[in-house]
PyMOL Python script that loads the backbone (N, CA, C, O; Angstrom):
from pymol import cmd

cmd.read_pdbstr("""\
ATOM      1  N   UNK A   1     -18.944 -22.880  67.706  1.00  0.00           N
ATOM      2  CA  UNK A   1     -18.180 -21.656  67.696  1.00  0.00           C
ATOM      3  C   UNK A   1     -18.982 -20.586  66.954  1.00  0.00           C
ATOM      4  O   UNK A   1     -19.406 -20.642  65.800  1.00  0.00           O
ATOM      5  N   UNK A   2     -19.110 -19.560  67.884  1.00  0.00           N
ATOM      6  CA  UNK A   2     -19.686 -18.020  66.863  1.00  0.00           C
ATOM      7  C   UNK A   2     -18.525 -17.417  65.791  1.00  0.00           C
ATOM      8  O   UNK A   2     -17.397 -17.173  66.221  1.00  0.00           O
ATOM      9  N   UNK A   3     -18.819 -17.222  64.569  1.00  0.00           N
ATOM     10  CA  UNK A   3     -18.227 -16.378  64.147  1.00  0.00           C
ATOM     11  C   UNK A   3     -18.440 -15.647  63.711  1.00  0.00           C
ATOM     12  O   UNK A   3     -19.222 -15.916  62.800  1.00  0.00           O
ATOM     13  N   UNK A   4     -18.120 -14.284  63.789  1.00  0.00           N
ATOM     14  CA  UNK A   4     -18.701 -13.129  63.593  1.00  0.00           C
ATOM     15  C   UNK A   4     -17.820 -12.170  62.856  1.00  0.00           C
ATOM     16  O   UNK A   4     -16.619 -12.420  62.959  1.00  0.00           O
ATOM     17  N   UNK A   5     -18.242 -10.819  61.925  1.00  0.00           N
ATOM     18  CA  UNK A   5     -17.435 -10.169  61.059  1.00  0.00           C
ATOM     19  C   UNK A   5     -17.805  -9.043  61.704  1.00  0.00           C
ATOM     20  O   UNK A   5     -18.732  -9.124  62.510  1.00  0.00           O
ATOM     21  N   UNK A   6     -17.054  -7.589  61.437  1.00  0.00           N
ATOM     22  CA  UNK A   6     -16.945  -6.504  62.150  1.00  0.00           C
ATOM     23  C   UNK A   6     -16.923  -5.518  60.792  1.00  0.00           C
ATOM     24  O   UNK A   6     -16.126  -5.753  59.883  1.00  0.00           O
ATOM     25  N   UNK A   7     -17.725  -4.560  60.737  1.00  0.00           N
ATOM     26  CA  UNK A   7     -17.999  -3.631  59.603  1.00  0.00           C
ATOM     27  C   UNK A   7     -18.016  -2.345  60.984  1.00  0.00           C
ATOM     28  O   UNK A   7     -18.622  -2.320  62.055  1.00  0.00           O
ATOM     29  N   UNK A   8     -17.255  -1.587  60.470  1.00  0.00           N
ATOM     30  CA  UNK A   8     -16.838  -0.338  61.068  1.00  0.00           C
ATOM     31  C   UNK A   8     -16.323   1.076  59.292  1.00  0.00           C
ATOM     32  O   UNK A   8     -15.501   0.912  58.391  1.00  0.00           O
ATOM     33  N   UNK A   9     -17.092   2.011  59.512  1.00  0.00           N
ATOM     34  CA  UNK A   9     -16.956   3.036  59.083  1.00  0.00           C
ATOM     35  C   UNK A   9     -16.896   4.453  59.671  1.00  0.00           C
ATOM     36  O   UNK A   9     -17.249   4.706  60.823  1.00  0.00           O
ATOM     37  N   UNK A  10     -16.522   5.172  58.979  1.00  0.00           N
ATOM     38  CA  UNK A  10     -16.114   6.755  59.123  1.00  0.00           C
ATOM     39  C   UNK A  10     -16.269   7.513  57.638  1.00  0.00           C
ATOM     40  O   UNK A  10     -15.735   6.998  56.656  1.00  0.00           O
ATOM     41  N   UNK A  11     -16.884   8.530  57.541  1.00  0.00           N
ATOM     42  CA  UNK A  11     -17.074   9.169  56.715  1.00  0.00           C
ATOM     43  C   UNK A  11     -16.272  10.773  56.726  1.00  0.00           C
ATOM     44  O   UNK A  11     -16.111  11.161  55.569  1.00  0.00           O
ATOM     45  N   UNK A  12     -15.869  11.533  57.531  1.00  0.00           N
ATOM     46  CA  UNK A  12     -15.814  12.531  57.957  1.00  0.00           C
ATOM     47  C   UNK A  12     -14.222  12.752  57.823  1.00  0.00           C
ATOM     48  O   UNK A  12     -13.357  11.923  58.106  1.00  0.00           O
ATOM     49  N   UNK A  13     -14.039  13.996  57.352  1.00  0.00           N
ATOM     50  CA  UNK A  13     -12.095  13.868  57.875  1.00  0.00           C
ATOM     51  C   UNK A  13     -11.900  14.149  59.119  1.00  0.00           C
ATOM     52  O   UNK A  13     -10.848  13.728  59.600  1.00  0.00           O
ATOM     53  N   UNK A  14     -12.940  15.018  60.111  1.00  0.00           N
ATOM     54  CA  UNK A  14     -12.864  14.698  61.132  1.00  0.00           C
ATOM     55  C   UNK A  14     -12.774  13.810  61.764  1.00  0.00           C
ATOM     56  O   UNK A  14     -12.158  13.665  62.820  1.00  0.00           O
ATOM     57  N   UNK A  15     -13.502  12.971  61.074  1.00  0.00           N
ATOM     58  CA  UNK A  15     -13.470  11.640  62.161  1.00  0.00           C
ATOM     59  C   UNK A  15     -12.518  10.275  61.991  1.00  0.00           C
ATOM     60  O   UNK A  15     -12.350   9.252  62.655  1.00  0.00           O
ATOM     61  N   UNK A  16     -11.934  10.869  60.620  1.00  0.00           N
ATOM     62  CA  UNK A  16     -10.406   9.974  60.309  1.00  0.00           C
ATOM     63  C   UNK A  16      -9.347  10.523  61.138  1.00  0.00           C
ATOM     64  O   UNK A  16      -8.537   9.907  61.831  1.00  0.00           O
ATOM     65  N   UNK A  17      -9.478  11.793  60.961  1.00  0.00           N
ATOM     66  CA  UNK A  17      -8.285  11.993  61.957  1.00  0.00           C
ATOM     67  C   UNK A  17      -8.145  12.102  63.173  1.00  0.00           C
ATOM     68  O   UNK A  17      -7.138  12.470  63.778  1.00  0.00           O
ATOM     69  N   UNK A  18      -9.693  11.618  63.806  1.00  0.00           N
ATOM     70  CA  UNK A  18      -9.624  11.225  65.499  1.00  0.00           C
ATOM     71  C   UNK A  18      -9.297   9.501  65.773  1.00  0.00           C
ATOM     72  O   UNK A  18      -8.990   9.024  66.866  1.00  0.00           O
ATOM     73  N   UNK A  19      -9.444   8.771  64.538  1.00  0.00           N
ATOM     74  CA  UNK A  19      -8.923   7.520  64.445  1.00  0.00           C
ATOM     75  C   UNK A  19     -10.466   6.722  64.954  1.00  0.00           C
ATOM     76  O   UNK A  19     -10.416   5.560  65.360  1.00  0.00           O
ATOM     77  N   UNK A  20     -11.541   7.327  64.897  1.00  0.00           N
ATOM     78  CA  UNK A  20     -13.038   6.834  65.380  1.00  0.00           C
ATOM     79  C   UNK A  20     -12.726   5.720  64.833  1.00  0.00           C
ATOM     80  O   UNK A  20     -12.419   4.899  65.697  1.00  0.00           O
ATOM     81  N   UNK A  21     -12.648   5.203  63.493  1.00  0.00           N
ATOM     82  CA  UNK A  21     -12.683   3.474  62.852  1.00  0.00           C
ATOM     83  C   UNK A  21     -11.805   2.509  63.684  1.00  0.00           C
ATOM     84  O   UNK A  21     -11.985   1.293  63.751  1.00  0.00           O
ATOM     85  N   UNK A  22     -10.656   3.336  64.422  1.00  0.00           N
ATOM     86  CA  UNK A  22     -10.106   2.236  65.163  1.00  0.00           C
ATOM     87  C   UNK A  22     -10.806   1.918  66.784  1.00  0.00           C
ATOM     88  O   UNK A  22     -10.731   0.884  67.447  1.00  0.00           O
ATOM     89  N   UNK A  23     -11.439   3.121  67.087  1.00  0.00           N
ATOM     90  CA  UNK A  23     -11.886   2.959  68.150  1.00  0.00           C
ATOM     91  C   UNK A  23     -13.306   1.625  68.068  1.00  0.00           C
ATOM     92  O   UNK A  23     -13.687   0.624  68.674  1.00  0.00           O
ATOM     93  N   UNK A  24     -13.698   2.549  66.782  1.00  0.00           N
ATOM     94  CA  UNK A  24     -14.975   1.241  67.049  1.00  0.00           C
ATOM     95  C   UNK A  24     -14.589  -0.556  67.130  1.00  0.00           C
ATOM     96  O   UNK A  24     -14.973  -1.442  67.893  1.00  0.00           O
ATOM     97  N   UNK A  25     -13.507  -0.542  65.762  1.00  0.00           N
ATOM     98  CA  UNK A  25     -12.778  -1.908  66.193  1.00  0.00           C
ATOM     99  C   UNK A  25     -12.710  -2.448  67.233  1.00  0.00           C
ATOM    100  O   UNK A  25     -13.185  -3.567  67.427  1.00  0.00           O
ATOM    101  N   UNK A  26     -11.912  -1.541  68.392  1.00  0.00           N
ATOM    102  CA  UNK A  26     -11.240  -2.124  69.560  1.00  0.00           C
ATOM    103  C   UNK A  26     -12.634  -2.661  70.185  1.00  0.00           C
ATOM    104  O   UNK A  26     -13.071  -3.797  70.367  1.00  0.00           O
ATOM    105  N   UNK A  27     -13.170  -1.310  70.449  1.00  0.00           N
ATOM    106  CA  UNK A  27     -15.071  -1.664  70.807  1.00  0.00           C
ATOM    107  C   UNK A  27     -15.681  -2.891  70.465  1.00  0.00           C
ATOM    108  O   UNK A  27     -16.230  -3.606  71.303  1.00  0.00           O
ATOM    109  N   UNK A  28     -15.574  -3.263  68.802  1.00  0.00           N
ATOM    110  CA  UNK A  28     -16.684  -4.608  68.515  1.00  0.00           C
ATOM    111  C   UNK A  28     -15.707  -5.654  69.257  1.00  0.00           C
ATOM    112  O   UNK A  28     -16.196  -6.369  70.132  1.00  0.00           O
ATOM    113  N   UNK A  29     -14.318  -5.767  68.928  1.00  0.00           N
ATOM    114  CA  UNK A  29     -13.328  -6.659  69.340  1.00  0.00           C
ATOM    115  C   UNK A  29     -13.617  -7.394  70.663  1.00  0.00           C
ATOM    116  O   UNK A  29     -13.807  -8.580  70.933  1.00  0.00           O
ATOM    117  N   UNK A  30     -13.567  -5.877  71.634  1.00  0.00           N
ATOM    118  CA  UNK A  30     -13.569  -6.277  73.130  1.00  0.00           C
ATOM    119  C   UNK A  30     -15.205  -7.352  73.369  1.00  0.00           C
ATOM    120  O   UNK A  30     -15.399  -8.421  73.949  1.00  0.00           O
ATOM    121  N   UNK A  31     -16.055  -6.474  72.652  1.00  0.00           N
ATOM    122  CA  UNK A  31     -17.411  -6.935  73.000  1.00  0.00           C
ATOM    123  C   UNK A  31     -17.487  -8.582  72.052  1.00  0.00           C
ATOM    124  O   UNK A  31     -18.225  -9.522  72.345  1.00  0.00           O
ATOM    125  N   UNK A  32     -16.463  -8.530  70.857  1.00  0.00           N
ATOM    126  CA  UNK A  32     -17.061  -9.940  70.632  1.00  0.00           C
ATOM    127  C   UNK A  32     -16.527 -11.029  71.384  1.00  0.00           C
ATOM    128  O   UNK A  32     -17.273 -11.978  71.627  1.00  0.00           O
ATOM    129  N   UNK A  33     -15.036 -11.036  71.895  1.00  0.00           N
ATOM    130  CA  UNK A  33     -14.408 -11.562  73.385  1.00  0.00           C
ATOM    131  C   UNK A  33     -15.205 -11.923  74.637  1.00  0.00           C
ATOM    132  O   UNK A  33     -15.009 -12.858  75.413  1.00  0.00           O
ATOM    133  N   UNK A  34     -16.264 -10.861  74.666  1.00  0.00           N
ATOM    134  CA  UNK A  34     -16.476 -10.995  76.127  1.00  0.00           C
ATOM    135  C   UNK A  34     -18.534 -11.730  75.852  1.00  0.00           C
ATOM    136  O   UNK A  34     -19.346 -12.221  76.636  1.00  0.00           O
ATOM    137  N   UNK A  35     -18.570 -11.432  74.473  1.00  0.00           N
ATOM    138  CA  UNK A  35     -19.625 -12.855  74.496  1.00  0.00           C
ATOM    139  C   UNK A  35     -19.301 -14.164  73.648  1.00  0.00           C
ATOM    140  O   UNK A  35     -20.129 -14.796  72.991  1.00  0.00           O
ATOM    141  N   UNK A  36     -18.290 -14.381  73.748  1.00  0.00           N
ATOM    142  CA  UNK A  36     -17.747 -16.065  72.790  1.00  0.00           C
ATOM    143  C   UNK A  36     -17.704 -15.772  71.470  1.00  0.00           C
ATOM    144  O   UNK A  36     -17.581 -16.767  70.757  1.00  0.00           O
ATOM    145  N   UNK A  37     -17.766 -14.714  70.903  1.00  0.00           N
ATOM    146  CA  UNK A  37     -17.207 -14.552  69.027  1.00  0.00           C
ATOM    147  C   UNK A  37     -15.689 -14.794  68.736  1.00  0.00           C
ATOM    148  O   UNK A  37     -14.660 -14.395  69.281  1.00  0.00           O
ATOM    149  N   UNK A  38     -15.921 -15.507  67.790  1.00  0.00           N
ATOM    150  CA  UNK A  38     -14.422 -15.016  66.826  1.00  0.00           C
ATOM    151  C   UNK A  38     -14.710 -14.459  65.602  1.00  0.00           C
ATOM    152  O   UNK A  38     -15.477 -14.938  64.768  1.00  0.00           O
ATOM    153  N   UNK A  39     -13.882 -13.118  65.481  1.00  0.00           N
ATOM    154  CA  UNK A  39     -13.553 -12.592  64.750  1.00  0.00           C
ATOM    155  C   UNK A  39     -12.329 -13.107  63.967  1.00  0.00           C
ATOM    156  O   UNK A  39     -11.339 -13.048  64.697  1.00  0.00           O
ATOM    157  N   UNK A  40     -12.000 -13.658  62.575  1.00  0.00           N
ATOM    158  CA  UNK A  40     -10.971 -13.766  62.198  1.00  0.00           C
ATOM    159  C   UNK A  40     -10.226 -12.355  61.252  1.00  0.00           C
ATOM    160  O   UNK A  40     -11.017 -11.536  60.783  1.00  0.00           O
ATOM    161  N   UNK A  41      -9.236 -12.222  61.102  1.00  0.00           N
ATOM    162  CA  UNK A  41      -8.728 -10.586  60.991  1.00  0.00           C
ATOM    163  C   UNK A  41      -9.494 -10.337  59.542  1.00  0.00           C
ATOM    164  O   UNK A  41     -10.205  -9.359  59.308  1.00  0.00           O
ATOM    165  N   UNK A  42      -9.250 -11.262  58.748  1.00  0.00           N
ATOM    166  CA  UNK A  42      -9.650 -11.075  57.184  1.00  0.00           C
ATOM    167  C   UNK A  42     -11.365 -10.543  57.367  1.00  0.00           C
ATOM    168  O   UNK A  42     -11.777  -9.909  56.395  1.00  0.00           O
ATOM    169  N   UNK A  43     -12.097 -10.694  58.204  1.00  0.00           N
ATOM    170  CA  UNK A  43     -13.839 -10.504  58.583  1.00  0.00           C
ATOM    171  C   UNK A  43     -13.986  -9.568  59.327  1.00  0.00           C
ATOM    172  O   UNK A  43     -14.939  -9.400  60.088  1.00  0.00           O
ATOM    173  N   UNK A  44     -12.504  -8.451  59.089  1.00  0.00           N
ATOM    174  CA  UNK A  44     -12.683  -6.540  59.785  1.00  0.00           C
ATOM    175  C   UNK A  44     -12.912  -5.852  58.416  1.00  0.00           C
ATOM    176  O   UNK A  44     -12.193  -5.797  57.418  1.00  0.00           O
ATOM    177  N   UNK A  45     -13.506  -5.606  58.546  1.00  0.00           N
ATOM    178  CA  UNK A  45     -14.078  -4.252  57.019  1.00  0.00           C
ATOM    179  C   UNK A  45     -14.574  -3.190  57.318  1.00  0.00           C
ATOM    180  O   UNK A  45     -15.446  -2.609  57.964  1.00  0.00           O
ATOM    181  N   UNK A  46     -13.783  -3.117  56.676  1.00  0.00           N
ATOM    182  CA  UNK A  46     -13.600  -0.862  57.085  1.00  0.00           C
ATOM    183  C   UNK A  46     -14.129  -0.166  55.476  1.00  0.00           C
ATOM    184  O   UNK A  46     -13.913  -0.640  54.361  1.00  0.00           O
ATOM    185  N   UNK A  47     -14.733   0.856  55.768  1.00  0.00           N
ATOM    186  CA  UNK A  47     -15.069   2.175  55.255  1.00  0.00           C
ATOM    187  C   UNK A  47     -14.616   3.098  55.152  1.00  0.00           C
ATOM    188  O   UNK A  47     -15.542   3.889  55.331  1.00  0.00           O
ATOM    189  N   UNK A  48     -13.379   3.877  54.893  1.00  0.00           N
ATOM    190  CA  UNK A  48     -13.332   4.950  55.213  1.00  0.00           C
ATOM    191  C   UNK A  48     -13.536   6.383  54.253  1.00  0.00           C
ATOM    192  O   UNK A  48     -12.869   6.426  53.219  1.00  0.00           O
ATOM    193  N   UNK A  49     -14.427   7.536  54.568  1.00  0.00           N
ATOM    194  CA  UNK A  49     -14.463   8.258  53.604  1.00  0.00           C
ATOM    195  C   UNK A  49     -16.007   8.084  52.602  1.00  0.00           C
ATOM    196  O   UNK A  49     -16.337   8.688  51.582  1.00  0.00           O
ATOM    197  N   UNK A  50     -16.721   7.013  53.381  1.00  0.00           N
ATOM    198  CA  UNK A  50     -17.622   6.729  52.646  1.00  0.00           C
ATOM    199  C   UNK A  50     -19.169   7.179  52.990  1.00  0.00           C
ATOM    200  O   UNK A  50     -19.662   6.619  53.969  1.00  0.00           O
ATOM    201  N   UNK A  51     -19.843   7.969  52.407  1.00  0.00           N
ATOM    202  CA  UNK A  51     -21.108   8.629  53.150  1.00  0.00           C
ATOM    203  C   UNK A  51     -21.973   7.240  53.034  1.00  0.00           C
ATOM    204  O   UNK A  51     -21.935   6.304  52.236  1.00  0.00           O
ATOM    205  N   UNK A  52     -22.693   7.499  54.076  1.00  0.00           N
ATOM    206  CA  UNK A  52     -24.103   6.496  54.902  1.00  0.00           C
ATOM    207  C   UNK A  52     -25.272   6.514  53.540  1.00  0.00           C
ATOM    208  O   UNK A  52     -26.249   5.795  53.327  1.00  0.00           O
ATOM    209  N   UNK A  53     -24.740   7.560  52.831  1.00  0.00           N
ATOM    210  CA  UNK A  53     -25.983   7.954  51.977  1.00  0.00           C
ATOM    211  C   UNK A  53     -25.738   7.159  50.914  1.00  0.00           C
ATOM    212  O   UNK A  53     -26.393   7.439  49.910  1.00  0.00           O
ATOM    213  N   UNK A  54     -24.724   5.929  50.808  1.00  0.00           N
ATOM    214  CA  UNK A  54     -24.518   4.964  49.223  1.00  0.00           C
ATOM    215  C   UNK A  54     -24.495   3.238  50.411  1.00  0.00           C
ATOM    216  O   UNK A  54     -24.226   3.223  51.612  1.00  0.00           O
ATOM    217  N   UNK A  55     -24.838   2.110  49.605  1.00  0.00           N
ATOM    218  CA  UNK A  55     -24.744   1.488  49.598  1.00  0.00           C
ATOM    219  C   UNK A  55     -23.761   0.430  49.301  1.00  0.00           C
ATOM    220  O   UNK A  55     -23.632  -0.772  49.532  1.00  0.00           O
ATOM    221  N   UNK A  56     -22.757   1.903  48.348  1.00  0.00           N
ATOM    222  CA  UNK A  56     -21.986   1.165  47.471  1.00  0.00           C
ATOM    223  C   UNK A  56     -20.710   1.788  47.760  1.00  0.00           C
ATOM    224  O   UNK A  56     -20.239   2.856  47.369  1.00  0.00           O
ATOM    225  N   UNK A  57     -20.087   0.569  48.807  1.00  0.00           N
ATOM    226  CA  UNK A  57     -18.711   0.594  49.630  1.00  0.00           C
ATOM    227  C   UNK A  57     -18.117  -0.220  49.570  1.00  0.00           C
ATOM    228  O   UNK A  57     -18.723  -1.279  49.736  1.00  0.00           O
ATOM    229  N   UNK A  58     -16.844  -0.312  49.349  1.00  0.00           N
ATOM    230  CA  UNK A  58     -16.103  -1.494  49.085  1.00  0.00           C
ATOM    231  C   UNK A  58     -16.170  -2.489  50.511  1.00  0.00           C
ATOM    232  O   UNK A  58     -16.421  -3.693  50.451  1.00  0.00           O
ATOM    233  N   UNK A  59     -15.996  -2.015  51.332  1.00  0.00           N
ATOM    234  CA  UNK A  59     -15.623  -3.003  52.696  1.00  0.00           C
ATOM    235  C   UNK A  59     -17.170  -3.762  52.969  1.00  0.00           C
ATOM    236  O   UNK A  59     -17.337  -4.960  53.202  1.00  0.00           O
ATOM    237  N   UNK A  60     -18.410  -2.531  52.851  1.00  0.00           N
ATOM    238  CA  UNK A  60     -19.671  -3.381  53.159  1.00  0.00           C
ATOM    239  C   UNK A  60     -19.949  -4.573  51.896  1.00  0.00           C
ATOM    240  O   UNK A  60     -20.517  -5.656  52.043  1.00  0.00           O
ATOM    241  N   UNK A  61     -19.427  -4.070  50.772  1.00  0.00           N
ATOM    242  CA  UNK A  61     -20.179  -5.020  49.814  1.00  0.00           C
ATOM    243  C   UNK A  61     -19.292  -6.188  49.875  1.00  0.00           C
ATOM    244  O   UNK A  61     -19.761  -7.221  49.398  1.00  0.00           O
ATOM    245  N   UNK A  62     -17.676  -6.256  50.540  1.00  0.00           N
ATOM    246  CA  UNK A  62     -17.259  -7.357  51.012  1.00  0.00           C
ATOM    247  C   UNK A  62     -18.060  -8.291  51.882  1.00  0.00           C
ATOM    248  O   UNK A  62     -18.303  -9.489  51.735  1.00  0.00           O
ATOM    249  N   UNK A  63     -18.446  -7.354  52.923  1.00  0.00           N
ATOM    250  CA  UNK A  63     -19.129  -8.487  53.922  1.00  0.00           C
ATOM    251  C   UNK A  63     -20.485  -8.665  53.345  1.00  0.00           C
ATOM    252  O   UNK A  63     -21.028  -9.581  53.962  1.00  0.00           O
ATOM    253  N   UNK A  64     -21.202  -8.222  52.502  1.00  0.00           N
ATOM    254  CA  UNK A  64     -22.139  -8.470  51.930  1.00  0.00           C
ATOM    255  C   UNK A  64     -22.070 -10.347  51.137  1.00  0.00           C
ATOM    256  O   UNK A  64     -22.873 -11.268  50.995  1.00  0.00           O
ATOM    257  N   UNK A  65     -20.401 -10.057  50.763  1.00  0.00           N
ATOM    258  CA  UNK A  65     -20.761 -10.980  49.733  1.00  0.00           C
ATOM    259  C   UNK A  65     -20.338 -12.716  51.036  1.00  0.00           C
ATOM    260  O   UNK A  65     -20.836 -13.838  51.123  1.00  0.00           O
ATOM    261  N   UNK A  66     -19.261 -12.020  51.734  1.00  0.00           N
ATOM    262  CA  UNK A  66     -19.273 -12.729  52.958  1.00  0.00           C
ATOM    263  C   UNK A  66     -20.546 -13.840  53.598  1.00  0.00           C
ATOM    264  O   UNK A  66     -20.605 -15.068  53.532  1.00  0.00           O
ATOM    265  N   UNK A  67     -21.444 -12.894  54.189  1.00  0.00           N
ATOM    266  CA  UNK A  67     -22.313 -13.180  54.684  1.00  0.00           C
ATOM    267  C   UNK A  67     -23.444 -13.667  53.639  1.00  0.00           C
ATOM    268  O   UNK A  67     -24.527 -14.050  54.083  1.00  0.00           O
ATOM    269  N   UNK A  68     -23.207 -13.652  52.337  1.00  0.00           N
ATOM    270  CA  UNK A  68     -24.398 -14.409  51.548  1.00  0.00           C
ATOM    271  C   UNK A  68     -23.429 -15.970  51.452  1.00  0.00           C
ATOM    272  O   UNK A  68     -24.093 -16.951  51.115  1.00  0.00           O
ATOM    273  N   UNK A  69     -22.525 -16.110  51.621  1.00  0.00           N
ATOM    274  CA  UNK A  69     -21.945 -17.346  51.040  1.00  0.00           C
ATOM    275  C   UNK A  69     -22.153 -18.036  52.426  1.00  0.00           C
ATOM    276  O   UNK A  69     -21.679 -19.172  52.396  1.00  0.00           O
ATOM    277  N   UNK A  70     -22.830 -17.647  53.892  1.00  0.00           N
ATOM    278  CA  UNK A  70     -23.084 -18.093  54.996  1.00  0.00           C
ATOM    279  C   UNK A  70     -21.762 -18.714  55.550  1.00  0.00           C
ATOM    280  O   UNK A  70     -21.681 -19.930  55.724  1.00  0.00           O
ATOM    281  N   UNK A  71     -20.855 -17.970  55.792  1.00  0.00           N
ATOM    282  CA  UNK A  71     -20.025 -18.240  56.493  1.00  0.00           C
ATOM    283  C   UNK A  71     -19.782 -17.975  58.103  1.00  0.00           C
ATOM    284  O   UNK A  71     -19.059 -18.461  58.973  1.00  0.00           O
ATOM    285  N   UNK A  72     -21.128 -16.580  57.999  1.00  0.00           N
ATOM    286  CA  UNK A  72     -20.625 -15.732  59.035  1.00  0.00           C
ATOM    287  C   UNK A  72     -22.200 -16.045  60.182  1.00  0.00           C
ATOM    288  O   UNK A  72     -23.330 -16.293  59.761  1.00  0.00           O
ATOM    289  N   UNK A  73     -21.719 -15.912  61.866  1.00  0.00           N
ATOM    290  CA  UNK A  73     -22.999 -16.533  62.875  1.00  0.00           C
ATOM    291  C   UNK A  73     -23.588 -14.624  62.883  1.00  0.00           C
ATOM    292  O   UNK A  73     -24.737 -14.364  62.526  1.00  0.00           O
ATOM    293  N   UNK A  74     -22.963 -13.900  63.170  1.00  0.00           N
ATOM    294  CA  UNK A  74     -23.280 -12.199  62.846  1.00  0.00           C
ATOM    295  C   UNK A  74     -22.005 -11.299  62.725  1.00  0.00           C
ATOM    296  O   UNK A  74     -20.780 -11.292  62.846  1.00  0.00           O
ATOM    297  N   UNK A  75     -22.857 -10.715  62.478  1.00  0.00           N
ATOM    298  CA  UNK A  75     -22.257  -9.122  61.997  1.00  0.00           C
ATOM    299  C   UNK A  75     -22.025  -8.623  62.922  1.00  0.00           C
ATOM    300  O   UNK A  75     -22.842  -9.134  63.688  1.00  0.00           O
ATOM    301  N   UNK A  76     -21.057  -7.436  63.888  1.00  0.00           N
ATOM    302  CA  UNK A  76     -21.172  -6.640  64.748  1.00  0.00           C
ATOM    303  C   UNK A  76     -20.719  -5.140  63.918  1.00  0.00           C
ATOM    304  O   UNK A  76     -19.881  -4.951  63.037  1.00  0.00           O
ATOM    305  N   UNK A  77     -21.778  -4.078  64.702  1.00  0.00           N
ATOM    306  CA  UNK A  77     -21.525  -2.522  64.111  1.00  0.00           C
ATOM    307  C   UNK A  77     -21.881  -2.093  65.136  1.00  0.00           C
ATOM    308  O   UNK A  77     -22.565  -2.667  65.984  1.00  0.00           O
ATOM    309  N   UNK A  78     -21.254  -0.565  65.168  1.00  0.00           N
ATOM    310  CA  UNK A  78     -21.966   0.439  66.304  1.00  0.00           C
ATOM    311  C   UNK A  78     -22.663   1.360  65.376  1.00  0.00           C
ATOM    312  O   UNK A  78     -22.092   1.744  64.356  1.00  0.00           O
ATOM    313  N   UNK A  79     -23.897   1.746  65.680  1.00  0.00           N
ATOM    314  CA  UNK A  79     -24.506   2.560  65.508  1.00  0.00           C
ATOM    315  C   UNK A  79     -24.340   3.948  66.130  1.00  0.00           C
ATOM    316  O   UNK A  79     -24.536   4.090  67.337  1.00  0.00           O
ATOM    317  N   UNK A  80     -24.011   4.904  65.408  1.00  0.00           N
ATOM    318  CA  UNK A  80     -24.391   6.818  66.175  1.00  0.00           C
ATOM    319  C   UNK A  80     -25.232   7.516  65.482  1.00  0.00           C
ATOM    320  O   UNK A  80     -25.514   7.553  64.284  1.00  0.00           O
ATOM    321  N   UNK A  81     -25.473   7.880  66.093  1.00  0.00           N
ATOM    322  CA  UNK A  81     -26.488   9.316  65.226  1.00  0.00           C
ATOM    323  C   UNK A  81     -25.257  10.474  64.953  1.00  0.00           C
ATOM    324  O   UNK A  81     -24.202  10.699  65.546  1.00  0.00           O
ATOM    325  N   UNK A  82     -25.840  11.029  63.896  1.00  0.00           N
ATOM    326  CA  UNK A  82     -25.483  12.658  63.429  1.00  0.00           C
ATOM    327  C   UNK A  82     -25.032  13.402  64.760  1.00  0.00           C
ATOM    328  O   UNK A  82     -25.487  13.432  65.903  1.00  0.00           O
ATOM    329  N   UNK A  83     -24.310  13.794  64.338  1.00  0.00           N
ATOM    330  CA  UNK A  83     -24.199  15.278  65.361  1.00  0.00           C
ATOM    331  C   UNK A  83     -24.682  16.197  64.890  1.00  0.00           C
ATOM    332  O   UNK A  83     -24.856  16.591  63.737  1.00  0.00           O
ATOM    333  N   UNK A  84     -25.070  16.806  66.558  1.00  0.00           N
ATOM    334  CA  UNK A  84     -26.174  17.682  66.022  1.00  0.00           C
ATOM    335  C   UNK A  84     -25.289  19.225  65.679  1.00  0.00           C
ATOM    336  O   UNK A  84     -24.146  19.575  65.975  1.00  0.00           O
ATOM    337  N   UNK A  85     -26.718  20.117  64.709  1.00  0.00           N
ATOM    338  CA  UNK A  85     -25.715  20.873  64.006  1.00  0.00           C
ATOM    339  C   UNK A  85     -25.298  22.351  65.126  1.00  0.00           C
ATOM    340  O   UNK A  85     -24.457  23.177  64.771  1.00  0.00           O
TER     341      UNK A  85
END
""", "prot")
cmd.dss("prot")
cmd.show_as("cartoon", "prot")
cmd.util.cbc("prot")
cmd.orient("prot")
């Protein structure tokens, strides 16, 4: 069995209040379904409000500590670029 954890963030109030963190969810969700992952709910970690520019986030340094105790087969994230200005 794969198991896999889901790290999804948003930094922006724009982009809290388009609900982007849930979209990406549904996104890693669907995609870890449709290649054999389980996600268990407690291994969704969210960001919200948190700039790209720290390391130091509560939800990543969860799965940080997650994934050192080797529980986890991967990680799933979406990557975007900046919008441009």
């Amino acid at each position: 069995m794969n198991i896999a954890a889901i790290y999804a963030r948003v930094s922006s109030d724009k982009q809290k209040e388009e609900q982007t963190i849930g979209s990406q969810v549904a996104a890693l969700k669907e995609y870890a379904g449709m290649h054999g992952h389980t996600v268990p709910p407690e291994w969704i970690f969210l960001d919200e409000g948190y700039s790209g520019a720290t390391l130091q986030r509560p939800g990543l340094e969860q799965l940080r500590d997650v994934a050192a105790e080797g529980r986890i087969d991967k990680v799933l994230v979406i990557f975007s670029r900046p919008a441009e200005p």
